[in-house]
Residue, then its C-alpha position, 0 to 999 in steps of 0.5 A: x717203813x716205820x710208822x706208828x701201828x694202829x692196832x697198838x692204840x686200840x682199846x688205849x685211853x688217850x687224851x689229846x688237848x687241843x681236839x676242836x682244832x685243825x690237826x687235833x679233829x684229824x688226830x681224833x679221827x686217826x685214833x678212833x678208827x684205831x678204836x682208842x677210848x679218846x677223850x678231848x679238851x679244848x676250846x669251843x671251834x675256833x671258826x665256822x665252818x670248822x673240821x672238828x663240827x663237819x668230820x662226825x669226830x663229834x659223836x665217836x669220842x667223849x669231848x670236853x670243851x674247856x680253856x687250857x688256862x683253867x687248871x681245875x676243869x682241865x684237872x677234872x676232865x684229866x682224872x675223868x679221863x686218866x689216860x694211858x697216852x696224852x696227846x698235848x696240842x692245845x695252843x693259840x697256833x697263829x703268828x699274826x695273832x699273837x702280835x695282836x694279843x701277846x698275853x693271851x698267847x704265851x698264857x695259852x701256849x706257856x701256862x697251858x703247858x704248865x696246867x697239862x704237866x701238872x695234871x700229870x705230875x699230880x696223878x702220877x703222885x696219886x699211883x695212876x699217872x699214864x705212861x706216854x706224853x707227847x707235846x707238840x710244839x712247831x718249828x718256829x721255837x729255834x733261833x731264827x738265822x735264816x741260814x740255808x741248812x735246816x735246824x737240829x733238835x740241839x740247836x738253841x730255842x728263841x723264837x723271835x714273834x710271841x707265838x713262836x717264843x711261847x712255844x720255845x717256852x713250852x719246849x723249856x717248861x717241857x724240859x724242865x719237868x722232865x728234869x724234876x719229876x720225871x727223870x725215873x722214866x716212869x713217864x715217858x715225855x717227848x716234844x714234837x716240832x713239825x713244820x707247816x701242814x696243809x690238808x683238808x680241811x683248816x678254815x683258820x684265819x692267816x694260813x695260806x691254803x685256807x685263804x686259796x679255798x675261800x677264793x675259790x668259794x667266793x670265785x676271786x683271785x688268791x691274795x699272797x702276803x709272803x710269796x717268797x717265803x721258805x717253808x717246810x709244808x708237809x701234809x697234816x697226816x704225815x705229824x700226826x703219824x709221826x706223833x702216834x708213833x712216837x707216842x707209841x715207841x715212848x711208851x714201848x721203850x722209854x730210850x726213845x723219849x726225847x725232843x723230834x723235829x718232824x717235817x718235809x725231805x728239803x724237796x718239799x721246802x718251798x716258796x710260798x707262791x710256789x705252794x700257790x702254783x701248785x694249788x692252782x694247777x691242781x685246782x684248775x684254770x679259774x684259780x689264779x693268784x697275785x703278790x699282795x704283799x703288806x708293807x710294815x705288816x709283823x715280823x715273819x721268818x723268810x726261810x725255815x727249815x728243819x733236819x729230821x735225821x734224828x726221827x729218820x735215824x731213830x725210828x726208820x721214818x720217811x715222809x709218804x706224801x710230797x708236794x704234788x700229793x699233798x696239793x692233790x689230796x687238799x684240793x680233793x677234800x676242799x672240793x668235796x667240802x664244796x660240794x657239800x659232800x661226805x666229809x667224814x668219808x673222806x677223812x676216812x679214805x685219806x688215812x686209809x691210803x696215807x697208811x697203806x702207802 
């Protein structure tokens, strides 16, 4: 099965905005077990606790900590760095927030993008621009219909919420300066649009197994805003994989630059209460939840779906871990972080056994 391989990124200097969070702590630790030369822009954690100040990524990478707004730190910080490989994933990621602050979502997720490209497009002017940029978008950026089959990367981008219609922005912007400065292939430039993760690890606000694990901590019952929405949830290992390795090809053979839905096989689309069971059974008999759903709470997709037959066609690429595995692994991980125990190492054995399935 094809997937990305660690030893191509070794010694590789990469650049990957967006390091502080979630997935871009999980991503730093990817990478430096491949042994790159990574260098990190982002802001300060947004949540304490936070995966980025527990995973020891920390110590193992140069990090800067920077807003994507501020286009002359993150320029320094870029011609510091001067990668072979960006890894764009810098954003204010979270639905309900960018109701409560519009403008501060589509400068971060939009303008954000614009600074990122810039910073690209000057050092490519100036004979040293890198040969690979990923950015890594959601699948929240297509027109919405609620049909039952999933979204094609052709299909049309208009998120209807102020996160998912930035990140459609981006998708555009990315377009655009494909189009206008990078048409030669010199630079080899795609977008990734992955559905929901889940894994150990995220403390973010709003997000579902976040707030399983704060119950099981405070030892309450799960409160469920949504339970019969449709989501596509996959295991934060399986994008980031999926990002590596289409960073890798890309910079191997510009043909494969181009625009990825990456998410779950349909099996793996599920309801949000039905996510919920499975962590309790995971989790075992004291986790239990109930329909807490709001009335007149925002707007939020019911059904999402993406078809990832481009990635699988392209490059041979399968999910490895379903639903039951994912779940595992998550309450694995929430369980050791609980009992306060070696964080690090169980980031390390979880991407040694997702790579050696």
């Amino acid at each position: 099965m094809a997937y990305y391989d660690p030893t191509f990124y070794a010694g590789k200097r990469v650049f990957v905005t967006g390091h502080t969070g979630f997935k871009g702590s999980w991503l730093c630790k990817m990478l430096v077990m491949a042994g790159a030369q990574v260098t990190g822009y982002s802001l300060q954690p947004p949540t304490d606790p936070n995966l980025f100040s527990i995973s020891g990524v920390e110590e193992q990478i140069h990090s800067v900590i920077g807003d994507i707004r501020d286009i002359a730190a993150l320029q320094q910080a870029y011609n510091e760095a001067d990668p072979d490989i960006v890894l764009h994933l810098a954003a204010q990621p979270i639905v309900r927030d960018s109701y409560k602050d519009p403008r501060y979502t589509y400068e971060t997720n939009v303008m954000g993008t614009v600074n990122l490209l810039e910073c690209v497009r000057q050092a490519v002017a100036a004979g040293h621009g890198p040969r690979s940029v990923l950015n890594v978008t959601t699948d929240k950026v297509y027109h919405n219909n609620e049909w039952a089959w999933g979204y094609r990367e052709n299909e049309p981008l208009d998120g209807f919420d102020p996160y998912s219609n930035s990140k459609s922005c981006s998708e555009l912007v990315t377009h655009s300066y494909i189009n206008s400065f990078f048409a030669d292939g010199s630079v080899r430039i795609s977008t990734a649009r992955a559905g929901n993760v889940i894994g150990g690890g995220d403390f973010a606000n709003d997000r579902i197994i976040p707030d399983c694990v704060r119950a099981m901590e405070k030892k309450e019952t799960i409160g469920v805003r949504n339970p019969y929405s449709t989501r596509p949830y996959q295991h934060v290992l399986e994008p980031l994989a999926a990002y590596l390795m289409i960073a890798q090809k890309q910079y191997e053979d510009a043909r494969f630059a181009g625009f990825y839905n990456v998410g779950p096989d349909d099996c793996d689309c599920v309801t949000t209460g039905n996510l919920v069971d499975l962590f309790c059974g995971c989790w075992g008999p004291e986790a239990r939840w109930e329909n807490r759903a709001e009335k007149n709470a925002p707007h939020e997709a019911n059904f999402l779906k993406l078809d990832c037959s481009k990635l699988k066609t392209t490059f041979g690429w399968k999910p490895r871990w379903h639903m039951a595995e994912c779940m595992q692994k998550t309450v694995e991980f929430s369980k050791v972080w609980l009992q306060g125990g070696d964080i690090p190492a169980e980031m390390e054995k979880e991407i040694k056994e997702f790579l050696e399935v």
